[in-house]
Every structure is written in C-alpha cells, then in structure tokens.
MARSEFI-712853 format. One line per 4 residues: their letters; for each residue z, x, y of C-alpha. Coordinates in pm, whole numbers, plus 50000, padded with zeros to 5 digits. Example, Ala and Ser with C-alpha at 12.3 -4.5 7.8 and 13.67 -1.06 7.14 Angstrom:
BEGIN
AS = 50780:51230:49550  50714:51367:49894 $
This chain:
BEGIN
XXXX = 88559:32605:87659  88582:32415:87959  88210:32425:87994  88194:32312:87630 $
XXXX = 88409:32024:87717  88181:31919:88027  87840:31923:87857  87982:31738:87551 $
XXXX = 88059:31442:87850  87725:31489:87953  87543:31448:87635  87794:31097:87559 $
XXXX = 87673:30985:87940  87341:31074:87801  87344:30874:87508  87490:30562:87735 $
XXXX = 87223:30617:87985  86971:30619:87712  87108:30308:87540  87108:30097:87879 $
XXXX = 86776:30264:87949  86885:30409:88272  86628:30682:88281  86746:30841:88569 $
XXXX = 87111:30936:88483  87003:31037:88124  86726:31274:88244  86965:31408:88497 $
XXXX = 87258:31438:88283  86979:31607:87974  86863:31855:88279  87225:31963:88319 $
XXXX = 87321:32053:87985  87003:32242:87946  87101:32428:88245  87477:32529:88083 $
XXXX = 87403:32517:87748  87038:32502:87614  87233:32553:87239  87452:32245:87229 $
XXXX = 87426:32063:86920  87425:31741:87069  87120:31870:87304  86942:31961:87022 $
XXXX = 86971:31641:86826  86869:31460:87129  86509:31676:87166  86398:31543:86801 $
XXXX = 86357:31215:86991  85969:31216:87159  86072:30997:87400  86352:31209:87464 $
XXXX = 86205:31506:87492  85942:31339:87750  86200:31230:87976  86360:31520:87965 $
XXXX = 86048:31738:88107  85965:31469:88350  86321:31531:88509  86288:31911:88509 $
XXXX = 85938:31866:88669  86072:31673:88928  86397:31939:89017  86114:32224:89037 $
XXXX = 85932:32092:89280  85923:32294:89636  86079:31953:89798  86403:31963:89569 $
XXXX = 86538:32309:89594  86796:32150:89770  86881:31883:89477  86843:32153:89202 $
XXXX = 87102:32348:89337  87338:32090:89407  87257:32005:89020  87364:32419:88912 $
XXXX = 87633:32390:89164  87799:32109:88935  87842:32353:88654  88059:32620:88572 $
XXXX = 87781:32885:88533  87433:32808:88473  87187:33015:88166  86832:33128:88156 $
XXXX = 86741:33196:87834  86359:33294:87906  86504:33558:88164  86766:33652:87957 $
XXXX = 87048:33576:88213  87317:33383:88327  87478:33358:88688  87806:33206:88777 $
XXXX = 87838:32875:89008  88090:32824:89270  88277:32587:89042  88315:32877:88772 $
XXXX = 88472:33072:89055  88731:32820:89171  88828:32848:88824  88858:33174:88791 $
XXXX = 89025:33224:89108  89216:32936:89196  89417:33094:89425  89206:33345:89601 $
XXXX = 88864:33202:89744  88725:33540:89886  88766:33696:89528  88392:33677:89457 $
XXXX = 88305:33764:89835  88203:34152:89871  88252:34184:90269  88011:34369:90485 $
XXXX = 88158:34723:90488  87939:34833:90837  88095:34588:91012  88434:34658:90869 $
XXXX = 88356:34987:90976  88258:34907:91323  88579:34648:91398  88802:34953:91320 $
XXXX = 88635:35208:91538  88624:34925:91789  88995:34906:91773  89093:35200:92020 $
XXXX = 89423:35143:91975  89417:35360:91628  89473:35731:91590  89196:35891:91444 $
XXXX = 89449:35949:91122  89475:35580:91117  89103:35466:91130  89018:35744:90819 $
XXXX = 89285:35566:90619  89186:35208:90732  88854:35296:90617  88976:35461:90289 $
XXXX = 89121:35132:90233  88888:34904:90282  88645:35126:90085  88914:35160:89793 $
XXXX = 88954:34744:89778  88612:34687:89811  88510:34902:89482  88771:34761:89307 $
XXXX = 88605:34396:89387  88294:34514:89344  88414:34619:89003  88569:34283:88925 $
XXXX = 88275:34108:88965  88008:34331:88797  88307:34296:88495  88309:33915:88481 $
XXXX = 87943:33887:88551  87888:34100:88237  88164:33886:88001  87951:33611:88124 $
XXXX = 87623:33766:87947  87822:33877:87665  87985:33525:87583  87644:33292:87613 $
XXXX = 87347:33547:87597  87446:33783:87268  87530:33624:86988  87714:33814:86688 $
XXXX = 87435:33876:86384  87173:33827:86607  87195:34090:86874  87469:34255:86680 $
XXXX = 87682:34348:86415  88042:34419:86442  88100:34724:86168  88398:34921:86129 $
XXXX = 88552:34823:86414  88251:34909:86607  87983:34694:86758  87660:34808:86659 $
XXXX = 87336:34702:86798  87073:34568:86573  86671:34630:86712  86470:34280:86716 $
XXXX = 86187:34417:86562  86297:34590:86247  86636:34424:86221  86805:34773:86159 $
XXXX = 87098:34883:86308  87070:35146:86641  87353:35365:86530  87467:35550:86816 $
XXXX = 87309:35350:87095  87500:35150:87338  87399:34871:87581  87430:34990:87944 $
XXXX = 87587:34909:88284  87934:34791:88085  87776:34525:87889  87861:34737:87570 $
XXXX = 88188:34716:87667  88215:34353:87740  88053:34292:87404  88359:34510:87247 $
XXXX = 88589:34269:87445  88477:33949:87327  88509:34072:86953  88829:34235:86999 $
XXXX = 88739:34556:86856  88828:34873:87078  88701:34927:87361  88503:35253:87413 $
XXXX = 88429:35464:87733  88089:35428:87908  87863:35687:87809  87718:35945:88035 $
XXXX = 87342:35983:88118  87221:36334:88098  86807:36220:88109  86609:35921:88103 $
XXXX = 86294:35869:88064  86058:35560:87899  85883:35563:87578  85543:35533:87764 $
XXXX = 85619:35870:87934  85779:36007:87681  85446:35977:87443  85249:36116:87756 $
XXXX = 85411:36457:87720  85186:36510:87442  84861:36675:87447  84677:36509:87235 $
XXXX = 84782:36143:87169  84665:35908:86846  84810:35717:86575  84791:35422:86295 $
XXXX = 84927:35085:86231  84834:34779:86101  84887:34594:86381  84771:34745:86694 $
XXXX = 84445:34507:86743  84691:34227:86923  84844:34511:87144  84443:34683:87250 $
XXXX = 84490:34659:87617  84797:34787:87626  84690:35084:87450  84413:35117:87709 $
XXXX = 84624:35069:88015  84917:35267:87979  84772:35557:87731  84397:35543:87788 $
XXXX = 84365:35496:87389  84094:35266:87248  84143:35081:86911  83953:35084:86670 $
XXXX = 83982:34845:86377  83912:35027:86010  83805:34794:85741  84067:34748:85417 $
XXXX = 84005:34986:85150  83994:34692:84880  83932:34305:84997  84217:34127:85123 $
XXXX = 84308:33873:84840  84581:33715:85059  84602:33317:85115  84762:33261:85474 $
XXXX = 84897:32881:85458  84907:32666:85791  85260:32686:85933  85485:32407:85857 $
XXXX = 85656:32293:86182  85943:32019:86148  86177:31875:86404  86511:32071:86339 $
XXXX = 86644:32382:86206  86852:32215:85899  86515:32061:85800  86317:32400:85795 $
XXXX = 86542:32574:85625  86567:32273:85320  86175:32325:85317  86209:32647:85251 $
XXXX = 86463:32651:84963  86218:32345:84794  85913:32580:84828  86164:32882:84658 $
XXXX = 86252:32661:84414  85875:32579:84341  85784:32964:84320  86095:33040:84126 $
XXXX = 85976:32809:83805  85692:32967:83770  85796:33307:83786  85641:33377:84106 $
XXXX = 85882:33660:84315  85912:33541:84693  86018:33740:85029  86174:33512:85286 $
XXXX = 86142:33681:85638  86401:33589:85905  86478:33651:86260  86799:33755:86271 $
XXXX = 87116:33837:85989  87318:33495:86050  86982:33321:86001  86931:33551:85679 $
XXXX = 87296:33460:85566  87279:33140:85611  86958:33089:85389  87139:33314:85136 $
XXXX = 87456:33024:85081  87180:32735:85064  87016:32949:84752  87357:33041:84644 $
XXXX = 87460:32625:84634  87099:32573:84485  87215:32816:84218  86913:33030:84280 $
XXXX = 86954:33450:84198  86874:33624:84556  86923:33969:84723  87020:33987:85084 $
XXXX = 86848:34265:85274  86976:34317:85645  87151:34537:85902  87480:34511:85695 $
XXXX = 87286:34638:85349  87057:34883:85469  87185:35111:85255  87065:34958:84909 $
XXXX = 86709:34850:85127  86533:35129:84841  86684:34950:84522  86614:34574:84676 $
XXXX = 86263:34669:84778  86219:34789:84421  86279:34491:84240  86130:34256:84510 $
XXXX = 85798:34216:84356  85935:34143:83980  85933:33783:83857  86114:33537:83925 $
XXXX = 86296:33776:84236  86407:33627:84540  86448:33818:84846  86609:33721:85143 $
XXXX = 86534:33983:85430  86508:34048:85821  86251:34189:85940  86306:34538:85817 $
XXXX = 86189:34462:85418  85943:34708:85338  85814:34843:85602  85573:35129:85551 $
XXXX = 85580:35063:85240  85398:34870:84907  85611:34657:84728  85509:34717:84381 $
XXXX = 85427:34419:84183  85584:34392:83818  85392:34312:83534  85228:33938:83493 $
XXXX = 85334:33868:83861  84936:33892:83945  84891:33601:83675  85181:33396:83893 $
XXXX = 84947:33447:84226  85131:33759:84341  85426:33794:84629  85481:33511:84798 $
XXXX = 85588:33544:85153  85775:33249:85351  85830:33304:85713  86138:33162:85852 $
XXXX = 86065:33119:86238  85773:33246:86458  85863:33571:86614  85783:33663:87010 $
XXXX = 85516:33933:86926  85252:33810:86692  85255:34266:86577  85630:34161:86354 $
XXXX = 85442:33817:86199  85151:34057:86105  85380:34260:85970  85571:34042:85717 $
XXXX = 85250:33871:85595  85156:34257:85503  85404:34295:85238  85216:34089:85035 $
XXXX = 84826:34144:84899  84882:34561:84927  84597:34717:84777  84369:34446:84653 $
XXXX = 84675:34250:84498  84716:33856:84553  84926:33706:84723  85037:33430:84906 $
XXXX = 85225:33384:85282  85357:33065:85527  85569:33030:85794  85807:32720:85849 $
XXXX = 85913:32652:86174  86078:32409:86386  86117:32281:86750  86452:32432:86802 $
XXXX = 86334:32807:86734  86397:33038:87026  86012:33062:87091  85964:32700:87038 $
XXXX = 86160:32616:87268  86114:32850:87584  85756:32909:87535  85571:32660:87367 $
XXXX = 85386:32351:87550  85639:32136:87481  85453:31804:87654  85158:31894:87375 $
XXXX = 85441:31885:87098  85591:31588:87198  85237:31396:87193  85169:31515:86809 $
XXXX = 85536:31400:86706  85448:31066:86865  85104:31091:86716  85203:31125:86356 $
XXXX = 85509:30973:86349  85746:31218:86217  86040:31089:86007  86347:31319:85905 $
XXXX = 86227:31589:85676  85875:31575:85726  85627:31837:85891  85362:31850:86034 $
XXXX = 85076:32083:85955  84745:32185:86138  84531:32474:86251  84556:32321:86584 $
XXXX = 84927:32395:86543  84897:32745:86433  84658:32781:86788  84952:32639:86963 $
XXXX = 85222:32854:86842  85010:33169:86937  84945:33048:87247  85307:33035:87337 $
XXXX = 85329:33414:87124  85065:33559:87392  85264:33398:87684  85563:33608:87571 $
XXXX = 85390:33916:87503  85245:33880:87843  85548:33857:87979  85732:34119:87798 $
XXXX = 85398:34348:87860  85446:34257:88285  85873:34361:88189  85680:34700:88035 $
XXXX = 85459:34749:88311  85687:34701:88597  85942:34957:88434  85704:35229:88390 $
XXXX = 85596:35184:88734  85965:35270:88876  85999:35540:88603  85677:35695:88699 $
XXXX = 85854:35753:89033  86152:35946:88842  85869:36126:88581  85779:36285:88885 $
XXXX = 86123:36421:88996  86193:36442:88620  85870:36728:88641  85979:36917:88933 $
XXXX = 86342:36934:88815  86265:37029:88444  86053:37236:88534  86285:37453:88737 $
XXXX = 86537:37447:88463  86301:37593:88293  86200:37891:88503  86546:37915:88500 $
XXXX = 86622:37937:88147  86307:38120:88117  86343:38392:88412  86403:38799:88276 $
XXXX = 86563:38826:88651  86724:38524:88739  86876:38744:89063  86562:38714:89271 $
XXXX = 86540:38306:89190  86943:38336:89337  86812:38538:89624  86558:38274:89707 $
XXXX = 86784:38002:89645  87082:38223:89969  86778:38254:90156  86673:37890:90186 $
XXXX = 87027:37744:90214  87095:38006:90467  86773:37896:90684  86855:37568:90667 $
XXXX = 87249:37583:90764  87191:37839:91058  86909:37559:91175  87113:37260:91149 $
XXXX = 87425:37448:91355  87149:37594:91647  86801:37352:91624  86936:37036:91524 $
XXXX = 87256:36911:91719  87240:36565:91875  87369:36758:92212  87118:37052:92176 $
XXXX = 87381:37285:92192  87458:37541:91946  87804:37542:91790  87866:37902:91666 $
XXXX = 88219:37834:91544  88131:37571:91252  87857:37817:91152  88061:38053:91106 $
XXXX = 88302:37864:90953  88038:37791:90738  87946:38167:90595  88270:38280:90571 $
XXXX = 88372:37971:90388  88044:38001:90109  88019:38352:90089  88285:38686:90151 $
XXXX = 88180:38764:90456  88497:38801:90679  88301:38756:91025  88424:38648:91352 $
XXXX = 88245:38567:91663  88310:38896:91806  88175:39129:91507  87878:38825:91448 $
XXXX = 87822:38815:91836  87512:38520:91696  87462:38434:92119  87285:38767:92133 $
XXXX = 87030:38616:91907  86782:38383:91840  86740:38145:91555  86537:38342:91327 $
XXXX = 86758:38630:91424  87079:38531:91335  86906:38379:90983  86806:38772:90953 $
XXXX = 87174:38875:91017  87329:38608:90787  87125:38713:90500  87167:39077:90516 $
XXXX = 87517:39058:90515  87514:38800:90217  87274:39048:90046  87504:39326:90103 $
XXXX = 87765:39114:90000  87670:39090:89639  87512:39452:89613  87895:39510:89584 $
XXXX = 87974:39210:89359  87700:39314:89155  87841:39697:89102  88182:39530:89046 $
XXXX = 88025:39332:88785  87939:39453:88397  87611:39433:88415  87564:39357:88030 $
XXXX = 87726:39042:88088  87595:38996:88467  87276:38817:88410  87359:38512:88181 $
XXXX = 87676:38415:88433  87399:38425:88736  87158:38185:88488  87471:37974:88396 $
XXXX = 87562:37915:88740  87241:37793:88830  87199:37610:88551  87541:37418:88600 $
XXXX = 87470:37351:88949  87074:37204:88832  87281:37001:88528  87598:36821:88724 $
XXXX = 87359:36729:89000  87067:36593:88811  87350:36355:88627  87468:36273:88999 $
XXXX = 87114:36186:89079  87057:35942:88786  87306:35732:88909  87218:35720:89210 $
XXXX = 86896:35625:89155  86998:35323:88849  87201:35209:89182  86888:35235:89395 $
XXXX = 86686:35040:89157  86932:34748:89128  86964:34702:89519  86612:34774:89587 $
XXXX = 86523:34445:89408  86734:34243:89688  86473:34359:89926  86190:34110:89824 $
XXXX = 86421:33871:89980  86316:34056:90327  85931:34055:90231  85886:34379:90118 $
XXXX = 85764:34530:89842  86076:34676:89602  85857:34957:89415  85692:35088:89754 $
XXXX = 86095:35046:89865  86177:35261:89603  85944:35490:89647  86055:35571:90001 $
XXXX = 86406:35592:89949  86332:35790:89591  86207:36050:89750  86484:36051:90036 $
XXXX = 86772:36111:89711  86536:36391:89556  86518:36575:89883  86890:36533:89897 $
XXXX = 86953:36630:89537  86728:36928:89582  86911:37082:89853  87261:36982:89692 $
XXXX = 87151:37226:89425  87092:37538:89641  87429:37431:89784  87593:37447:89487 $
XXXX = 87419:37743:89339  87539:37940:89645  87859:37810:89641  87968:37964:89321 $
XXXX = 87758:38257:89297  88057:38460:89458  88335:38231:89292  88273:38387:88950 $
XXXX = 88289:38711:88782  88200:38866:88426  88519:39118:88460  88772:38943:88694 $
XXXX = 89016:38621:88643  88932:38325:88840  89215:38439:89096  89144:38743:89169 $
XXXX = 88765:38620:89270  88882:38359:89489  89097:38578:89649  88849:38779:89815 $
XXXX = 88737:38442:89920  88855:38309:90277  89224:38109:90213  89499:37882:90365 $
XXXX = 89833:38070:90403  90115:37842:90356  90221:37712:90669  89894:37808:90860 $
XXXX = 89675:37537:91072  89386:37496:91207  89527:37500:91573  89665:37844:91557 $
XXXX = 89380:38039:91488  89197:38171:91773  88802:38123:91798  88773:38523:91777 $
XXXX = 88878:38497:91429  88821:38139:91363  88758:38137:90944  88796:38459:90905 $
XXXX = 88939:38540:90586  89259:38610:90548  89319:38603:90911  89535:38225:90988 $
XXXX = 89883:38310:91048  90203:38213:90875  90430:37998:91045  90716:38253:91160 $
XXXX = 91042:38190:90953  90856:38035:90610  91017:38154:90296  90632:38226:90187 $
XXXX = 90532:38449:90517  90216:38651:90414  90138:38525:90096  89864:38370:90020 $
XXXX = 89849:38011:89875  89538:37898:89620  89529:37569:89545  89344:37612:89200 $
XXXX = 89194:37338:89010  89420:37282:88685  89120:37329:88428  89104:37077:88123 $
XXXX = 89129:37197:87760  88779:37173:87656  88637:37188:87270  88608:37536:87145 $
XXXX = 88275:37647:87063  88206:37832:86686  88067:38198:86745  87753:38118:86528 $
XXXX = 87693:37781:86758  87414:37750:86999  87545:37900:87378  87655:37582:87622 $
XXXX = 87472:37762:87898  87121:37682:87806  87043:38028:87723  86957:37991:87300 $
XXXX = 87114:38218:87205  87409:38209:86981  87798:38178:87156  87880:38533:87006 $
XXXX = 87547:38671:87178  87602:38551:87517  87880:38369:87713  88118:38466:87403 $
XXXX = 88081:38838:87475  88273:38786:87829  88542:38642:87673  88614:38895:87386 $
C-alpha cells in the first residue's frame, strides 16, 4: 500500500512536471514508477501520450548507461522494492527494509558464519562445551534469518509478480496453478522453494506443507530416454532449431491435406486495453448479425471474464471456456461452430481437435477467430488461428492488440511505436493497422522466444550435470531391485566401506599416525564385532592386513546373522535395506544440489564460470552421496532382522549402560560391547539402557497393494509375510 501511495505522488509530480514542461523531473519521476510499479493505472494512461512515451525512454536510456550505475541505484534505492517484469522478479530496497524492520537494522543482514566461527575459537577463554554451543547458536539464529528473508523475499514475488486468474486460480480453498500455454489448470503441481506457500498466504486459503522431491529431471531429458524419438504438431516450423539442438530432430513441413481457405486479417493495435477490448465486442457484434459463430482467444481467465461482462452488458449470448469450466470444455466446443455462437475462451478451446461447423455457417464465411492480445511464443497464436478453416472449411481470424499488453510492453521496439502513433495521429479509439505492424510484433515474439529458448538451454545444461548422477544412481537401484542375490552386492558394498574407514584411521591422518582406538571404535560401533585392542592386536599389521582382518570377522559376523535369519524372508529385508539407504540419500542429495545451484550463480560475481562451478562441486556432493550410501547400507545391515524385534537386534549391538562414560573405559576394551561399566551404587547397575527411536504411526498398506520396498511384488508376497 505504501508503495501504492508513493507512485500515485509520483505520477501527480509527473503530470506537474509535464505541464510546466520540466522534462527532467517528469522523466525521472516516469522512470521511478516504472521501476515499482510498471501496472499503475496512472502509468499507463500516461504511455498513450507519444511524447510521453519518448521522454520516458530517453530517461531510461540515460540511467543505463555504464556512467550512471551510481544514479540508477540511488533512483531504486528511493523505493520500497523495485520489479522486473521481463526477468520475472522483484528485489527489496533498503527503504522496504527500514519498514519492515524499524527497529532492528541487521534483520536483513545474514553475518559471515566462518568468521563467527573463527572469533569464538579465538576466544580461549571458552570451554570446549561452551564454543559447541556458541556455535550451535549462532548456526540456529542464523537459519532462522536466513529463513525470514527467503519468506519475505518470496511474499514479495507473490504480491506484485502473480496475479490471481492469470497465474492462478484459487479453487476450493486451494490455489491451483493454471499453465500459460493451454490455460488449464496443473492439478497437483505446486510452485517451488515456498513460493506456493506464499501464494496460499496472500489469498488466505490454508497453508499447505512443502512438498518433498523424490526425482527431477527436465522435459528435454526426460524425452531423451527414449529410443526412438518423433512426433507431430502443427506448429513446430517456428520452434526447428530447437528441435535440432537439443533432440537432433529435423522438421519437416507436410503440405495440408485440402487448401487452406483461411483469411488472416492484419492485427489491429490501439493505444489502451479498454479500447481493444470495445473493438472487439463491435467486431462480435458485426459477426453476430449475420449469423457468423466467433471464438475470442485470451491470455489469461480475468482477461476472459472480463470480455464475458462487456458481452453480457452488450446483451450478447456467450459461453465462457477457462480453467474454472474445464469440465463442460466437450459441450462448449460442440456448439462453438453453430450460428450465431459466441465463445469466449483461453487458450485451451479446442485443442487437438475440429470444431465442427453447423449447417449454413460456411454460407456466413465460417468460424471467425478474434485474438485478444499477442502471446510470447508465436507456436499458441498458430494455434488459435487453427481452430478455424479445419479441413478445407472457411474461415476467418484477427488479433487486436494494444500497447499495454504484457509483450507490448517488455518486448516490443517501443521508440518504433511511438514514431507510427505520432505518424498517424492516433485519436481515442482508433487503430492502427499494417503488415509492417504485424513484422513488428513478431519481431518482439522471436526476442522472447529467444530468450525463453537461452532460459531452456541454460537449464538443461545444469541438469545434464544431474542426468549423469541421475544414470549412475538409477541405475544401481536397479541392479538392486533387479539382483536374484542381493547378498554379494551387500558384501561388496562391507568391503568398500571397510577399505575406506581402515584407510582414513592408518593412511590418511593429518599427523601420519595411526589411531587404532577410533577404528575400532568404529567396527564395533557398525557391525557386532565385540573387539578390543588386545584380541584385534591391528599394530601387528599392515594396512591391507588389518582391511583383511576387519572383513573376515564382519563376514563371519553375518554367516551367523544369516543362520539366525528365516531365510524365506532374508533376501527382500537385505534388498530393502539397500534400497532405503539408495532412496533417503538420493532425496538428501537433491537438495543439496537445488542449494548448490542457487549459490553457484553468486560466483559470476568472482569471474568464473557458474556451470563449470557447478560442475566441480557436483561431482564433489555425488562422491559424497555415493559413499554416504555404503555407509548407510552397512549401518543397518546388522540393525534388522526377519525373526527378531527391533530390541533384541540392537542389543547384540555395542550400548551405553546407564551411568557409564567415556572416561572409565580402559583402551583394552575401549567400544567393546557391552563392556563400559556402571557407575557403582546406580539403581540401574548392569542393565542395559537403549535409547530407541519412538517410531511414527505410518499408513497401513492393503495386502493386495504394490510392496513399499521396491520389490513389485504385492504387500502379502513380500514385506507382509514378515509381519504375519
């Protein structure tokens, strides 16, 4: 509101400036509101002027110019928060943050955590104790900023970038996303990174958990996974070297079965909105009287709702086809080639299929289609003049634009606009209309599908990087799922985690010097070994030696488990557990590497390059999250059972007696299990205490249902027969 309030003062200094022909303030004061709010109705009245508009790109010329970086940001810096429609963003300016936090100045400041860090460990006059919880504190407020400002930052998109009817739909309570291209609603999808959640806030409907990512991957990649690749469409000529880079696909253009009896009218382009949309209910009038049925295309459903109340006060008959009436989109497409019909639609009339023409609507010159606004991709404009002229049938189509559509005003050369209004003089309700116009307004369609085609590119580019993790990892699941002895792929799995721990603890200390007790610690602590440095004696051996000893005893280890086990059942828990431990730590992964993307970006700053960036550090997490799944594979190969409770497993498992420490067990039997003593005098001296995880009610799966485990068979068939 407050911004509200301050560009409404700078569109009346404006109009002052402009009146005393003070160029300067009005072009600065124009510049401004653009910058906070490129919608305002006073701003938009203001661009129907030529002149106006002129000075107005003369001023924001002038700001963009290397020399006055310093002046442009002073210019932002007067603002609350500042919005960039063509990037689709909007960023918050020091004066927004005052008012937001009036009373703390440091609430939008994330502070450097290394040198936190480093000023605590400096401080020698902590206890060890006290610098862990120092740090835990520090780390704890620092999310919880962190978190604060990623929140507002997204309410900020929410309130000035997505617009209700446009972007979405609020149904049932629910906010539903609604896809640009075919106008239908995306049931089930949600808007990431807590903007679907901020969206739910500003519309006061309830606010729903973030969603989980189990797998990503692109469309582009996605369509790669298939052998043999090809397809048809009307309108993939526009889109050729596209197909060609990404999928290797040529197009080839096939000619129409019958000749194309369609007239394509020059677009109509007039100075506002209000205007347009009065053009358009004349020329539905005109069609109407002569019986002539007529599909009016628009960009979004408020723009198709409002067009439905003009024809409503013009007392013309009309359908409404959008997001919210999807559900009668068979019965409206029906009767939308009758006579005299009137169809008011997004872009999701007809597609795929021929709306029918009724009888004597030929002899009226066929479907008429009117075009409400120029969309970004010239594909969806091909696409609604297609309804029309199916099959050899007439038909007519025309688009009617005007200078404060999205794509008029981001993308098209505005200076070359301004020079025709001047040229032909435009009064109020008058348009203009030329082929040179119709050149224009793809120009500015080919800059955006550049653009959005560079957006494309540089995605798949990052996501190649995950396609190949997403290989190596799927296809492990799968040998997984797919193994008749998943035993040996656990044996592999001990054996490599057991190399690598016994070679970190001997090969790889910073001091060179072995430290026997935390490998130890280690084995006895991951597998039922009960070893201490006396029976293990690992001095007397080298590294590859003491890897040898490990692994025997781990493989003697689970001969036992394994003739403890029912062996019926013994084969799906070892695939499970493998499976689990591949499944939680892919998850883990994702997010770690949506995280890595969104810093890596900051690094252009430095001079480097953020995909090669990526790259490095991408395959630093995947060597990590490779070797966190052997962990956790061997980790709970030991802690489960197909015939024993959960306690009775972990108590073969090394334990803290109640009352025991670290400090009073000796280094001869340092982790053994079993083996820390109980504080003499303790009312629980000698028994054992597990500290069990409390486990959640989860949903109960039907005996007939597909196994959780990944296994495909049916819950009765496989984990189901452990439980019964």
């Amino acid at each position: 509101k407050k911004q509200n309030h301050l560009c409404n003062e700078l569109a009346a200094e404006a109009k002052r400036a402009i009146d005393e022909e003070d160029e300067d303030t009005a072009g600065r004061a124009l510049f401004k509101i653009k910058l906070g709010q490129p919608r305002n109705r006073q701003f938009m009245r203001f661009m129907e002027d030529p002149d106006t508009r002129r000075l107005l790109e003369k001023t924001e010329l002038a700001f963009y110019q290397d020399t006055r970086k310093k002046d442009l940001y002073a210019i932002k810096e007067e603002l609350l928060f500042t919005i960039d429609e063509k990037g689709h963003d909007a960023d918050l300016m020091e004066n927004g943050r005052e008012f937001l936090s009036p009373d703390q100045p440091e609430a939008f400041v994330i502070p450097d955590l290394a040198e936190a860090f480093a000023n605590i460990d400096a401080d020698f006059e902590l206890s060890d104790e006290e610098r862990i919880t120092r740090k835990e504190e520090i780390q704890t407020s620092m999310d919880a900023q962190g978190t604060r400002v990623h929140a507002i930052s997204q309410l900020l998109k929410a309130y000035c970038l997505y617009e209700k009817d446009n972007e979405y739909v609020v149904k049932n309570n629910k906010v539903v996303i609604v896809d640009e291209n075919t106008g239908r609603e995306m049931a089930g999808r949600r808007w990431s990174d807590g903007l679907h959640q901020a969206v739910e806030a500003k519309e006061g409907v309830e606010i729903e958990r973030e969603t989980q990512t189990y797998a990503t991957i692109t469309i582009q990649n996605y369509f790669r996974l298939y052998e043999k690749l090809g397809g048809m469409t009307g309108t993939a000529e526009t889109e050729a070297a596209e197909f060609h880079d990404i999928y290797n696909l040529d197009v080839l253009p096939i000619p129409t079965h019958r000749d194309n009896q369609r007239e394509d009218s020059n677009d109509q382009v007039f100075k506002t909105r209000r205007e347009k949309f009065n053009a358009v209910v004349h020329r539905i009038e005109e069609c109407h009287k002569k019986g002539q049925p007529v599909l009016v295309g628009t960009a979004s459903v408020e723009a198709s709702e409002t067009l439905a109340r003009m024809l409503k006060r013009a007392k013309l008959p009309h359908s409404v086809l959008n997001a919210k009436y999807h559900l009668q989109e068979a019965e409206i497409i029906k009767n939308a080639g009758q006579l005299e019909s009137v169809t008011v639609s997004t872009n999701m009339a007809g597609r795929g299929t021929d709306i029918k023409l009724g009888e004597g609507v030929a002899d009226a010159g066929g479907l008429f289609v009117i075009g409400t606004e120029r969309h970004q991709s010239r594909r969806i404009d091909r696409q609604l003049r297609g309804r029309c002229s199916r099959q050899g049938d007439p038909g007519e189509s025309q688009f009617f634009i005007s200078f404060e559509d999205d794509l008029m005003r981001n993308f098209a050369a505005a200076d070359r606009m301004t020079n025709m209004m001047e040229r032909f003089g435009m009064e109020d309700g008058e348009a203009l209309e030329h082929r040179w116009l119709n050149r224009s307004v793809e120009t500015a369609q080919k800059r955006v599908e550049q653009l959005h085609y560079r957006r494309r590119k540089y995605v798949l580019d990052f996501d190649d990087v995950m396609n190949r993790q997403r290989e190596v990892v799927y296809g492990y699941r799968n040998q997984v799922l797919k193994s008749e002895d998943p035993r040996e792929l656990i044996m592999e799995v001990i054996d490599r985690v057991v190399e690598a721990q016994v070679s970190h603890f001997t090969e790889e200390r910073d001091d060179g010097q072995p430290d026997f007790v935390e490998m130890l610690h280690w084995a006895n602590m991951t597998f039922p070994l009960h070893l201490t440095l006396g029976s293990a004696q690992f001095e007397t051996r080298d590294v590859e030696g003491n890897i040898t000893f490990i692994t025997e005893k781990i493989h003697e280890a689970y001969k036992r488990k394994v003739d403890s086990e029912n062996p019926e059942h013994l084969e799906n828990l070892e695939r499970h557990i493998m499976l689990h431990a591949i499944d939680q730590k892919w998850q883990e992964h994702l997010y770690a590497m949506d995280s890595l993307r969104e810093g890596v970006q900051l690094r252009a700053q430095g001079q480097k390059d953020p995909l090669q960036e990526y790259k490095t550090e991408a395959y630093k997490l995947f060597v990590t999250l490779m070797d966190s799944i052997d962990d956790a594979s061997t980790h709970n190969i030991f802690r489960f059972t197909t015939v024993q409770p959960m306690d009775s497993v972990l108590a073969d498992a090394p334990q803290q007696t109640s009352g025991g420490t670290e400090d009073s067990v000796s280094n001869d039997n340092v982790a053994s299990s079993g083996s820390a003593g109980s504080s003499a005098g303790t009312p629980n001296e000698g028994k054992l205490k597990l500290n069990l995880p409390k486990r959640r009610p989860i949903a109960k799966i039907g005996r007939n249902e597909p196994c959780s485990c990944g296994s495909g068979k049916k819950y009765k068939n496989c984990c189901g027969r452990m439980s019964e």
